[in-house]
C-alpha positions as CSV (number, residue, x, y, z in Angstrom):
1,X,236.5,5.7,-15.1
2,X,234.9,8.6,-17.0
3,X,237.0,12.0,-17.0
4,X,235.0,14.3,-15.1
5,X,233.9,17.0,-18.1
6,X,235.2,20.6,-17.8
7,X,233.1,23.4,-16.0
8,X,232.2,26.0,-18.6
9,X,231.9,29.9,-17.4
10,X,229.1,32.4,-18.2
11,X,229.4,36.1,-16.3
12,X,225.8,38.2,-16.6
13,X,225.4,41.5,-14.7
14,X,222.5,41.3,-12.2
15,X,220.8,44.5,-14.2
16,X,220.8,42.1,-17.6
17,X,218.4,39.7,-15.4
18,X,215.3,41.8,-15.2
19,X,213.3,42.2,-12.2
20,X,210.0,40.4,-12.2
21,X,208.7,41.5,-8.9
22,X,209.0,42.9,-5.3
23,X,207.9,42.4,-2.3
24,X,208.4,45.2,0.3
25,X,207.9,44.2,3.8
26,X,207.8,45.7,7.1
27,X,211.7,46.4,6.8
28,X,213.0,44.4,4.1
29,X,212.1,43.0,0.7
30,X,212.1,40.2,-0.9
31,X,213.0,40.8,-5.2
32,X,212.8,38.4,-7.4
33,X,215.0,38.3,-11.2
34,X,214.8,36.5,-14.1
35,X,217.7,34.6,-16.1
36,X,217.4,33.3,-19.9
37,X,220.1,32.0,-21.4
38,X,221.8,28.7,-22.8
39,X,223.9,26.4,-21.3
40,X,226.1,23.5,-22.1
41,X,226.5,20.0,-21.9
42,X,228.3,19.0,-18.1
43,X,228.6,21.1,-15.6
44,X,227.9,25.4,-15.9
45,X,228.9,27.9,-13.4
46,X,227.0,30.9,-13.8
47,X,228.0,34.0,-12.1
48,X,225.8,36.7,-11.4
49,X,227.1,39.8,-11.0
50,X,227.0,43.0,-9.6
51,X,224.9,42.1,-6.8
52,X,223.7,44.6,-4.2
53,X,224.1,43.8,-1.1
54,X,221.6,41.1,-0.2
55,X,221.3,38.1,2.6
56,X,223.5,35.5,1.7
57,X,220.8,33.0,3.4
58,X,218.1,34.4,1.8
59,X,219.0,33.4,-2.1
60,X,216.4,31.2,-3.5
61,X,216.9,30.3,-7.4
62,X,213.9,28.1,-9.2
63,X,214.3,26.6,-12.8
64,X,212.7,25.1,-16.0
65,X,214.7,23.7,-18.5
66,X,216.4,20.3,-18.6
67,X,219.4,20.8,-15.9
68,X,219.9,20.5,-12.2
69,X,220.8,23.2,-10.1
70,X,223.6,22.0,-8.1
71,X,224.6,24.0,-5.7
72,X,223.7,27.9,-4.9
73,X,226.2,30.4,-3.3
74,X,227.1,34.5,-2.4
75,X,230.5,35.5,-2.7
76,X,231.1,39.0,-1.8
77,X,235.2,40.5,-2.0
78,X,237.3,43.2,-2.5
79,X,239.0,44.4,-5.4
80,X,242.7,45.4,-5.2
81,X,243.8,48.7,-5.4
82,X,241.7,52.2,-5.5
83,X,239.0,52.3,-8.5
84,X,240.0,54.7,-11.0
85,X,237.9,57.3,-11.7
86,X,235.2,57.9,-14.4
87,X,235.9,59.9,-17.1
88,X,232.2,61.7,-16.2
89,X,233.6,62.1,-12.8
90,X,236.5,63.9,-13.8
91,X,234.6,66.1,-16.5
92,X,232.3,67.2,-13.1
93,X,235.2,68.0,-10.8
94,X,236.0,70.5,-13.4
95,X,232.8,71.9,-14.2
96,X,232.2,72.2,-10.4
97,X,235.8,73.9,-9.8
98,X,234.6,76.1,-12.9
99,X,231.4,76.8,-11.0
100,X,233.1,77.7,-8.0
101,X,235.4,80.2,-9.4
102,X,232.5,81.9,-11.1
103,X,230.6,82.2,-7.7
104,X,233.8,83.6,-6.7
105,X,234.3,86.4,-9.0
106,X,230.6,87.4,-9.6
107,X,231.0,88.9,-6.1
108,X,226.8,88.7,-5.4
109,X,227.3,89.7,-1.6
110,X,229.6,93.4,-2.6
111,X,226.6,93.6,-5.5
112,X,223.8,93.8,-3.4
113,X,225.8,95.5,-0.7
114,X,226.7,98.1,-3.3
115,X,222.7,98.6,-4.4
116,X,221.6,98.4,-0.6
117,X,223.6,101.8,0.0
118,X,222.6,102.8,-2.7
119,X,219.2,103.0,-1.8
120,X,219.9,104.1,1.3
121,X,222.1,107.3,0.5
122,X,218.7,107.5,-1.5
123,X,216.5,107.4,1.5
124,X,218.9,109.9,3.0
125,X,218.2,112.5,0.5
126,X,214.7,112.0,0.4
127,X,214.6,112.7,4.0
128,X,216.8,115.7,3.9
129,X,215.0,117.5,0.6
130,X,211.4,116.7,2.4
131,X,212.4,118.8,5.4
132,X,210.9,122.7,5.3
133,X,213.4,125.9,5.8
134,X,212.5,129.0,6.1
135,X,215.8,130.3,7.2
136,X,215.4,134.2,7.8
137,X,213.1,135.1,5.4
138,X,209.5,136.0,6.6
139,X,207.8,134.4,3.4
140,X,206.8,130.5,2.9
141,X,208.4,128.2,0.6
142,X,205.4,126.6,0.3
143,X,205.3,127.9,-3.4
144,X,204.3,126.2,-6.5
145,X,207.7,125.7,-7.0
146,X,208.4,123.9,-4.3
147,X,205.8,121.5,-4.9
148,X,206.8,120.7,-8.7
149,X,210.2,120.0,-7.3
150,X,208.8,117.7,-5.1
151,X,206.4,116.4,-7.8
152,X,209.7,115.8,-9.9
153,X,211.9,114.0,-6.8
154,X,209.0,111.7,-5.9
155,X,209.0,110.6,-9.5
156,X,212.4,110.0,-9.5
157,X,212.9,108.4,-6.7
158,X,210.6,105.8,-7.8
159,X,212.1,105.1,-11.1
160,X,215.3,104.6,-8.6
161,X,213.9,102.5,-6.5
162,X,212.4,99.9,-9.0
163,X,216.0,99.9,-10.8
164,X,217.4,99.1,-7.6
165,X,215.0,96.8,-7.0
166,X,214.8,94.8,-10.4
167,X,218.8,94.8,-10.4
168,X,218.9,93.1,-6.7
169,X,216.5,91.0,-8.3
170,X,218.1,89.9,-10.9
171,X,221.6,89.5,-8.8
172,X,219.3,87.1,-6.5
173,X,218.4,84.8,-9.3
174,X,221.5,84.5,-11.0
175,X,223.0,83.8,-7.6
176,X,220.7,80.8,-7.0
177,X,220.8,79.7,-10.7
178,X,224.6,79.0,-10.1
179,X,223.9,77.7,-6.6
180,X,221.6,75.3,-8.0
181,X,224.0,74.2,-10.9
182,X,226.8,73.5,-8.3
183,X,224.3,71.3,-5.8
184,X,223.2,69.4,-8.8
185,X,227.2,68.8,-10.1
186,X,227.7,68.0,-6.4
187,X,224.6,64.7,-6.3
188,X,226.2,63.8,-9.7
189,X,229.3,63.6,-8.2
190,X,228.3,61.7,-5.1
191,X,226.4,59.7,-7.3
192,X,229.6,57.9,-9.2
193,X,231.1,57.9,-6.5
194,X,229.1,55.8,-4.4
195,X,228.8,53.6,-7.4
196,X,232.6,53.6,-8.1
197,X,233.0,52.3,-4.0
198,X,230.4,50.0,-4.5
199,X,231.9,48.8,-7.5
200,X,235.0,47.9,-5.4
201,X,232.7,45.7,-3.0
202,X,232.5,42.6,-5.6
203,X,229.5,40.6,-5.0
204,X,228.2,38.0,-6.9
205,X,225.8,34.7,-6.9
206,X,227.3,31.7,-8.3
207,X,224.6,29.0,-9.6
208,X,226.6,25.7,-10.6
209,X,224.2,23.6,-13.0
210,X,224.7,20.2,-14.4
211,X,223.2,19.4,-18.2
212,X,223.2,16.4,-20.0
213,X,223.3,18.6,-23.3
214,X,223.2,22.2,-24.5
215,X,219.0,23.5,-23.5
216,X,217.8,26.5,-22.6
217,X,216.7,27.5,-20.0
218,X,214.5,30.1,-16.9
219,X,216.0,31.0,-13.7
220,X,214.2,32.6,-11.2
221,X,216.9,34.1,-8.7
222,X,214.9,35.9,-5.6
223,X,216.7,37.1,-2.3
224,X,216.2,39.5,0.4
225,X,217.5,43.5,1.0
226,X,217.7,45.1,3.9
227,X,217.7,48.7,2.8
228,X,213.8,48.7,1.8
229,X,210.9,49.1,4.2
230,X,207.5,50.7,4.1
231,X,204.6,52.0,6.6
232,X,201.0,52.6,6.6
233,X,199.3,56.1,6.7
234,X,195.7,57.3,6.8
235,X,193.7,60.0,6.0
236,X,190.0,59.5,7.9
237,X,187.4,61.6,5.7
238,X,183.9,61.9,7.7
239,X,180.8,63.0,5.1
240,X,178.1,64.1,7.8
241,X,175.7,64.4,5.3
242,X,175.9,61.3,3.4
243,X,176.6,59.4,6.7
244,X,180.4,58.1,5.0
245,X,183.5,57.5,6.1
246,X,186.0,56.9,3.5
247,X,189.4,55.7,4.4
248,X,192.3,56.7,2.1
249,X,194.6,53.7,3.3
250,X,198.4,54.7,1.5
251,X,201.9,53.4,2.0
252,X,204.7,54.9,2.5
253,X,207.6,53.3,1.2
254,X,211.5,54.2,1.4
255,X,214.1,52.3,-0.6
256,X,218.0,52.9,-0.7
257,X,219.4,48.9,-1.2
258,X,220.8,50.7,-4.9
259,X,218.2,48.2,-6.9
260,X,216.7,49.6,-10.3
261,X,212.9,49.2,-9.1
262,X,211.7,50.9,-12.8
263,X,208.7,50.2,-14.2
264,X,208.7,47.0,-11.7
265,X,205.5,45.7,-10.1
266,X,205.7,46.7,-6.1
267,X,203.7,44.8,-3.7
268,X,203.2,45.7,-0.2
269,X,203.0,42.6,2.5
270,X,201.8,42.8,5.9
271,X,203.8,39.7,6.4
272,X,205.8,39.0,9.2
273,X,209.4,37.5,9.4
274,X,209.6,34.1,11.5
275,X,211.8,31.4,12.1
276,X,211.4,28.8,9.2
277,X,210.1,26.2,10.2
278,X,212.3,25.2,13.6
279,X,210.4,24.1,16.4
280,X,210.8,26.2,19.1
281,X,212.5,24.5,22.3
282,X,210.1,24.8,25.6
283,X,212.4,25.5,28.7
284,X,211.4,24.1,32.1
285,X,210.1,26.4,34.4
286,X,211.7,26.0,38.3
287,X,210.8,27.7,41.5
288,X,213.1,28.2,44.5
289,X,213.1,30.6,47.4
290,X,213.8,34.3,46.4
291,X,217.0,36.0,47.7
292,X,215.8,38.7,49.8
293,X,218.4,41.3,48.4
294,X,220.7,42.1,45.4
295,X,222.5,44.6,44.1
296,X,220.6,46.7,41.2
297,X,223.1,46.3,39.1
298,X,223.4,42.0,39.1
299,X,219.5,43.1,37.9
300,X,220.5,45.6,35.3
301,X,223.2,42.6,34.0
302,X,220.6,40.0,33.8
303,X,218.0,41.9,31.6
304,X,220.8,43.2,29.1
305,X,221.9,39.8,28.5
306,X,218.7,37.8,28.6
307,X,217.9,41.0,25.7
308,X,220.7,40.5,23.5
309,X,220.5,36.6,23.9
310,X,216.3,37.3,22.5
311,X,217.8,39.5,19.6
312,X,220.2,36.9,18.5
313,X,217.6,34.2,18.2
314,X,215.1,36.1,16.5
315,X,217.7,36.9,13.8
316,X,219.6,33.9,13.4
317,X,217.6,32.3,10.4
318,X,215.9,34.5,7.5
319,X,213.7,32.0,6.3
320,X,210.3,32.8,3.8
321,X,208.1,35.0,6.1
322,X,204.4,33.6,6.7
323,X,201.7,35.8,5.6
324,X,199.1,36.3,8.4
325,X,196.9,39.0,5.9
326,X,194.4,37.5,3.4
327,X,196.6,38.9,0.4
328,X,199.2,42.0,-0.7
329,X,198.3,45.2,-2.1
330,X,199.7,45.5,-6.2
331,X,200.9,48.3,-7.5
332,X,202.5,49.6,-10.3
333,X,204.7,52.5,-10.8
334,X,205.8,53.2,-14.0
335,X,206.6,56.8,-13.6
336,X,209.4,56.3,-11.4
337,X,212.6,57.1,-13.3
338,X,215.2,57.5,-10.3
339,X,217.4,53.9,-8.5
340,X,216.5,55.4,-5.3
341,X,213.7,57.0,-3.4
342,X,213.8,58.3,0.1
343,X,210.0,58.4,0.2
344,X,207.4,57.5,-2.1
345,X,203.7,57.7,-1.4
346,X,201.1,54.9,-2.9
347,X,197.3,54.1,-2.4
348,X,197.0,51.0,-1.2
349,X,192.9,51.3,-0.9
350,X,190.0,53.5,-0.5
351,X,187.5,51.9,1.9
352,X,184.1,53.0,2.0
353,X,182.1,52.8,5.4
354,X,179.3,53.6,6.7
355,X,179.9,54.2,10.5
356,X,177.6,54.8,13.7
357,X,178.0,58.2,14.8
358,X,177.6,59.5,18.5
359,X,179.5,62.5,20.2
360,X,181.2,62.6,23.5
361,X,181.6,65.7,25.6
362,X,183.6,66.0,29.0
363,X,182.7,69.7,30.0
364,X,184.5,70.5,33.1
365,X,187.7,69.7,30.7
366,X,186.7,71.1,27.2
367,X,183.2,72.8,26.3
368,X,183.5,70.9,23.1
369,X,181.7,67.7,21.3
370,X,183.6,65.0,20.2
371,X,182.5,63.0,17.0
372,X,183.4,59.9,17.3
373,X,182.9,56.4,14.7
374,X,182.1,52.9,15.5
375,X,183.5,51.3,12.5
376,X,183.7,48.1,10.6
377,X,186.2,47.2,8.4
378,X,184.7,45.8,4.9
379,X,187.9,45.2,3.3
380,X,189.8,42.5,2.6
381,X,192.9,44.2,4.4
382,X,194.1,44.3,7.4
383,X,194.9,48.2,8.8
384,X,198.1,48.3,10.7
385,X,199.2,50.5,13.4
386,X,199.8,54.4,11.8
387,X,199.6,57.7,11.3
388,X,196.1,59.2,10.8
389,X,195.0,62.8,9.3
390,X,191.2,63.1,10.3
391,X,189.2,64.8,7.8
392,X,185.8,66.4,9.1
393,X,183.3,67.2,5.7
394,X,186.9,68.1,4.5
395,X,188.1,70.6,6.9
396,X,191.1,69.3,8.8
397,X,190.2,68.4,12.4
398,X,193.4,66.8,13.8
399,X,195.9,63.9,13.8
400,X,195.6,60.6,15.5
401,X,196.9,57.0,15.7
402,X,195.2,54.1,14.0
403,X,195.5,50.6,15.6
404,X,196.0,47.3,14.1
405,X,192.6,46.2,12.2
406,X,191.7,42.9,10.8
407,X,189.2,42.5,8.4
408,X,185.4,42.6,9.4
409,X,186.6,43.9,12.4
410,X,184.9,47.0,14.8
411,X,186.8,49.9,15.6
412,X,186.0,53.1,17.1
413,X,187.7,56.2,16.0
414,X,187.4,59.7,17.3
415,X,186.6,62.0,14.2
416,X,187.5,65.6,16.2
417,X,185.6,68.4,17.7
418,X,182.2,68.9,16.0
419,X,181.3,72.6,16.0
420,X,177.7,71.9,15.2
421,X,176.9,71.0,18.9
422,X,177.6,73.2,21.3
423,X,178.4,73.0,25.1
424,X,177.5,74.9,28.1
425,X,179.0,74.4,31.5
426,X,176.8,76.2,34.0
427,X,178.0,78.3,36.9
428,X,177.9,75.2,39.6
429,X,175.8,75.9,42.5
430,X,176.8,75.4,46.3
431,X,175.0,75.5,49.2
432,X,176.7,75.2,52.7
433,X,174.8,73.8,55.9
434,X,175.8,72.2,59.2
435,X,174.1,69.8,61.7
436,X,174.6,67.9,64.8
437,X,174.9,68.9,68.7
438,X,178.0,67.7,70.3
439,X,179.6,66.4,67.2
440,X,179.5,69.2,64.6
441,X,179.1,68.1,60.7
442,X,179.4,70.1,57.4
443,X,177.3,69.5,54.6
444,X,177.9,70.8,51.5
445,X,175.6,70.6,48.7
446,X,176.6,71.1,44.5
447,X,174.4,71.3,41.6
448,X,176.3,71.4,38.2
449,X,174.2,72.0,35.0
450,X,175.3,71.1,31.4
451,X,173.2,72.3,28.6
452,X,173.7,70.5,24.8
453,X,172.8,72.5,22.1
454,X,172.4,70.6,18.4
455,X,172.7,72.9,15.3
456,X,172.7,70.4,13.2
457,X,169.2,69.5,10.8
458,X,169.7,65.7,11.7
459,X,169.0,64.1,15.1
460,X,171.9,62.9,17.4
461,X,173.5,60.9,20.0
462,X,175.4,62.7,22.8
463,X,177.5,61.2,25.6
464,X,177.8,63.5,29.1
465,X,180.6,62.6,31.4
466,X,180.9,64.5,34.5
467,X,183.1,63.9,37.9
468,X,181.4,62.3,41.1
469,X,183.7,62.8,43.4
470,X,184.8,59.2,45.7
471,X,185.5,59.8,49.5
472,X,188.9,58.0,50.3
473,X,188.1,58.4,54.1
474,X,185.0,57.1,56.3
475,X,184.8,60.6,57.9
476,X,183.9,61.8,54.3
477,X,180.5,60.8,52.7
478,X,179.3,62.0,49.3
479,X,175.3,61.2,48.3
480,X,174.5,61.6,44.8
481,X,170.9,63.3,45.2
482,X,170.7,63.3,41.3
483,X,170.1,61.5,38.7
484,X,168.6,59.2,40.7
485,X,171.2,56.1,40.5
486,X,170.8,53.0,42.5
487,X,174.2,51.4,42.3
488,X,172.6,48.1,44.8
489,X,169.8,47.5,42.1
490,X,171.0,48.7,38.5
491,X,168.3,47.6,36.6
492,X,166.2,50.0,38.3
493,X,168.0,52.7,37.2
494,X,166.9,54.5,33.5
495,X,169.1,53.2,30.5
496,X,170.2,56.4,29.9
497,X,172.3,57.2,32.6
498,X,175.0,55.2,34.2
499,X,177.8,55.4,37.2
500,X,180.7,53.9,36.1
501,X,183.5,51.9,37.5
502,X,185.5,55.5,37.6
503,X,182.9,57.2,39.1
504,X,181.7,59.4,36.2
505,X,178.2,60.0,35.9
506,X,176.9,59.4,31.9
507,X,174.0,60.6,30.6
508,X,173.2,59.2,26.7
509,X,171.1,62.4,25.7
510,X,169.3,61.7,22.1
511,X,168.8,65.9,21.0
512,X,166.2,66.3,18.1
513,X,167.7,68.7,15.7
514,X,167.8,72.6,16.4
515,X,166.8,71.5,20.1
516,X,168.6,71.6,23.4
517,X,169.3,68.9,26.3
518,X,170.2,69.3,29.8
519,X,172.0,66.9,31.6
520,X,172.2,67.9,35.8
521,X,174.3,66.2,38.7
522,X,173.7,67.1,42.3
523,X,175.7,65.7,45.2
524,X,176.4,66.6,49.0
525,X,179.5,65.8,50.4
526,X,179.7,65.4,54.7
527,X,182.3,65.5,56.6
528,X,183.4,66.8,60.3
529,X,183.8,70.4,60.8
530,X,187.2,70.1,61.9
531,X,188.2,68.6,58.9
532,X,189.9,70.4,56.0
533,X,189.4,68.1,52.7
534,X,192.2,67.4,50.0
535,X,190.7,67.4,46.3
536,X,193.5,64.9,44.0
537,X,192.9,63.8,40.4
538,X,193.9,60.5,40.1
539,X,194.0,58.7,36.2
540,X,192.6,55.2,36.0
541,X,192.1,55.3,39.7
542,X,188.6,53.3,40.2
C-alpha cells in the first residue's frame, strides 16, 4: 500500500488575489478573485486569507491547470488575546491628545467674547457721542466743529470695526482648521481600529487540490457579501419643442462589506435571488367548516408564525440568482480611491424617447394642466421601481415614483403642471324651481363652465374631468341636461366626451394654438322638498 503523500501549505492574503469583477445586486453582490500560483505534486491546501465576511454557502472556486479541486471550505475564528495596537494608531492618539490641548488653550470662545464687547462698548460710545447737548447755553453746537469731530469718529469707528471684524474672522477659521484636523485624526483612528477588530475575526477559504506534479495554475474564487446593494433613480427631462423625453436612468450604489473595489469593473444586475434549483413542494389544500369565533390574538399567533416560517424558507439556500433582465449595466470606475463608499452615483443609461403628449386638468381641484407622457421603453433595460426628478424644458417641476418597466413596454408618466395652458373655473350657475300639487318637489338646476386657454405655438390635446354627482337614494334624481350623453346607447354619443364608470364627465378638447376651448356640464338634481341632501366625497367609489 502506497504512503499517502504529505499536504504541502501555501497562505495568500485575499487582497494578493485581484478582483476581476462585481456584481452588485438588489442587496448583495456577488465578487469574483483571481489566484495564480504554483503548486506541487500530491495534495495542496491553499488558504486564502483575510477574508471579509462573505456567505459560507455562497463560495464558488473554478480552475485551469492540471489539478483537481478537492474540496472547498470557510473557516471563520477568533484570535486569542486583544490585538495590539498599530504603531500609526498610537502616533494618532497623540497627535489627537496634542490637538485637543491646543483647542484647549487657544481659548476661541473668551477671544471672540472679548472682541464681541469690544464692539459693543464701541456701539455704546457711538451712541452716547451722537447724542446733541445744549446744556444751558443759548447757542447751537451744531458748529463746524462739531461736525469734523464727527467726521473723525465715523472714520474711526470704521477702521475699528473692520479690525474687529477681520480678527473674529480670523479666530473663526483657525478654530475650524483645528476642528477639522481633529475630525480627520478621529476617521483615521476609527479606521485602524475597525481594521485592527476585524483583523481579530480570522476568516479564511481553504481550497484542498490534488496534482499529479508541480503545474501552474488559475483559480477563480467568487462568493457573495451582504454589505453591498444598489437602487435605481431617475431624472425625467421633457423637451416640448423637440417633442423628447430623455431618461437619465442612474444607480445608486452603497457598499460597506470592507472589499478594495479600486479600479474594478462594477456591474449592476436586476437579478433576483431564488432558490437553486429545489422544486418547490405543493401543499394540499383542505376545507372544513369555519369556527364561528376566536380570540384575536390565536389570529395575531398564526400570521406571525406562518411569517417567520416564509422568511426562513426564502433564505435557507443562497444559490446563483436567475437573471430575468436581457443583460447588466458595465461600468467602470477608476476614480474611486476610497475601500468604502456610503453612496455613489453611476449612469446606467440615457434613453431617448419620443412620447405622446396630452394634458389633464381637474378644475374644481386645481386650475392647473397636467402634462402627462405615454411612453415606450426602447431600451434594452428593464426600469425598476424608483425615485424620479421630473424635468419640464429644464425647469424642475416635481418628484414622482417610477414603476417597474420591461423593455418595449408602454408607460404613462405625469410630467407636472404646464403653465402654458391655462384654466378657468367659471362662477357655477344655479337656478332653483319647484313643482308638483300635493307632493311638493325641488328642482335644482347647475351649469358649470370651464374655459382652456393654449399659449403655446403648437396644437394640443386636453383632458376635462368634472364631478357628476350619483344619487344614493331613489327620492334623489340627477339628469345630466349637458353634454348630451346617452349612457343606454354609447355609440351614439360624440367620441369626445365620455361618462365614466366614476361618474366624471370627460371631454377630450383638441385647442389650436393661441385659441381657447370650453368644456360645459349642466345637471338638475330632484328631490322632495322636505328633504335636506348630504353631499360626501367618496375615492374609488363607482
Amino acid at each position: 500500500m502506497a504512503e499517502e503523500s504529505e499536504m504541502t501549505f501555501q497562505y495568500v492574503k485575499a487582497d494578493d488575489c485581484p478582483i476581476t469583477k462585481v456584481t452588485v445586486y438588489k442587496d448583495r453582490a456577488e465578487v469574483c478573485r483571481n489566484y495564480n500560483g504554483k503548486i506541487q505534486a500530491g495534495k495542496n491546501e491553499l488558504h486564502i486569507t483575510h477574508f471579509v465576511e462573505a456567505d459560507e454557502d455562497s463560495i464558488r472556486v473554478e480552475g485551469q491547470g492540471k489539478a483537481t479541486i478537492a474540496e472547498v471550505s470557510f473557516q471563520k475564528r477568533k484570535n486569542k488575546g486583544d490585538a495590539a495596537k498599530s504603531e500609526k494608531e498610537k502616533a494618532l492618539e497623540e497627535e489627537l491628545e496634542c490637538l485637543n490641548k491646543k483647542l484647549k488653550d487657544s481659548q476661541f470662545e473668551s477671544q471672540v467674547n472679548g472682541l464681541t464687547r469690544q464692539r459693543q462698548i464701541l456701539d455704546q460710545f457711538a451712541t452716547t457721542a451722537s447724542t446733541t447737548r445744549t446744556g444751558d447755553s443759548k447757542e447751537s453746537v451744531l458748529t463746524n466743529e462739531y461736525f469734523q469731530g464727527i467726521r473723525g469718529f465715523l472714520h474711526q469707528y470704521k477702521e475699528i470695526n473692520q479690525q474687529l471684524e477681520a480678527e473674529k474672522l480670523d479666530i473663526e477659521k483657525k478654530k475650524e482648521e483645528l476642528l477639522k484636523k481633529i475630525q480627520d485624526v478621529r476617521t483615521e483612528m476609527e479606521k485602524l481600529g475597525r481594521e485592527r477588530t476585524l483583523a481579530q475575526d480570522k476568516k479564511e477559504c481553504i481550497i484542498v487540490l490534488d496534482a499529479e506534479g508541480e503545474t501552474e495554475l488559475s483559480l477563480s474564487i467568487s462568493y457573495i457579501v451582504y454589505k453591498a446593494s444598489w437602487n435605481p433613480s431617475y431624472d425625467l427631462r421633457m423637451f416640448t419643442d423637440e417633442g423628447i423625453l430623455k431618461i437619465y436612468y442612474f444607480g445608486i450604489i452603497k457598499q460597506t462589506s470592507g472589499e478594495d473595489w479600486t479600479n474594478v469593473n462594477v456591474s449592476l444586475s436586476t437579478a433576483e435571488p431564488v432558490l437553486g434549483g429545489s422544486i418547490p413542494i405543493l401543499p394540499q389544500t383542505q376545507l372544513s367548516v369555519s369556527v364561528p369565533y376566536r380570540p384575536k390574538s390565536y389570529h395575531k399567533r398564526i400570521k406571525a408564525r406562518a411569517a417567520s416560517l416564509s422568511f426562513k424558507s426564502a433564505s435557507m439556500n443562497h444559490c446563483q440568482a436567475q437573471d430575468f433582465s436581457a443583460g447588466e449595466s458595465l461600468y467602470d470606475r477608476h476614480e474611486t480611491d476610497s475601500l468604502e463608499f456610503d453612496e455613489l452615483k453611476v449612469t446606467v443609461a440615457i434613453i431617448e424617447t419620443s412620447p405622446t403628449l396630452s394634458y389633464l386638468t381637474i378644475p374644481s381641484k386645481v386650475l392647473h394642466a397636467f402634462l402627462e407622457a405615454k411612453v415606450t421603453n426602447p431600451s434594452p433595460y428593464i426600469l425598476m421601481p424608483g425615485p424620479t426628478n421630473i424635468f419640464l424644458d429644464n425647469t424642475s417641476v416635481g418628484k414622482a415614483q417610477l414603476k417597474a418597466v420591461a423593455p418595449q413596454e408602454e408607460f404613462e408618466c405625469s410630467l407636472g403642471v404646464d403653465q402654458g395652458v391655462r384654466v378657468d373655473y367659471k362662477p357655477a350657475s344655479e337656478v332653483a324651481s319647484s313643482s308638483g300639487l300635493l307632493s311638493k318637489v325641488k328642482i335644482m338646476q347647475y351649469k358649470q363652465m370651464i374655459e382652456v386657454k393654449n399659449t403655446h405655438v403648437y396644437d394640443i390635446k386636453v383632458k376635462v374631468r368634472e364631478n357628476l354627482p350619483k344619487s344614493q337614494d331613489e327620492k334623489i334624481k340627477v339628469k345630466l341636461l349637458e353634454p348630451l350623453i346617452d349612457t343606454k346607447k354609447p355609440e351614439k354619443t360624440a367620441k369626445d366626451v365620455v361618462l365614466t364608470e366614476e361618474n366624471h364627465v370627460e371631454w377630450d378638447l383638441k385647442i389650436p394654438a393661441m385659441k381657447k376651448a370650453e368644456a360645459v356640464l349642466m345637471y338638475t338634481v330632484e328631490h322632495p322638498t322636505d328633504v335636506v341632501l348630504e353631499t360626501n366625497e367618496v375615492l374609488g367609489s363607482k
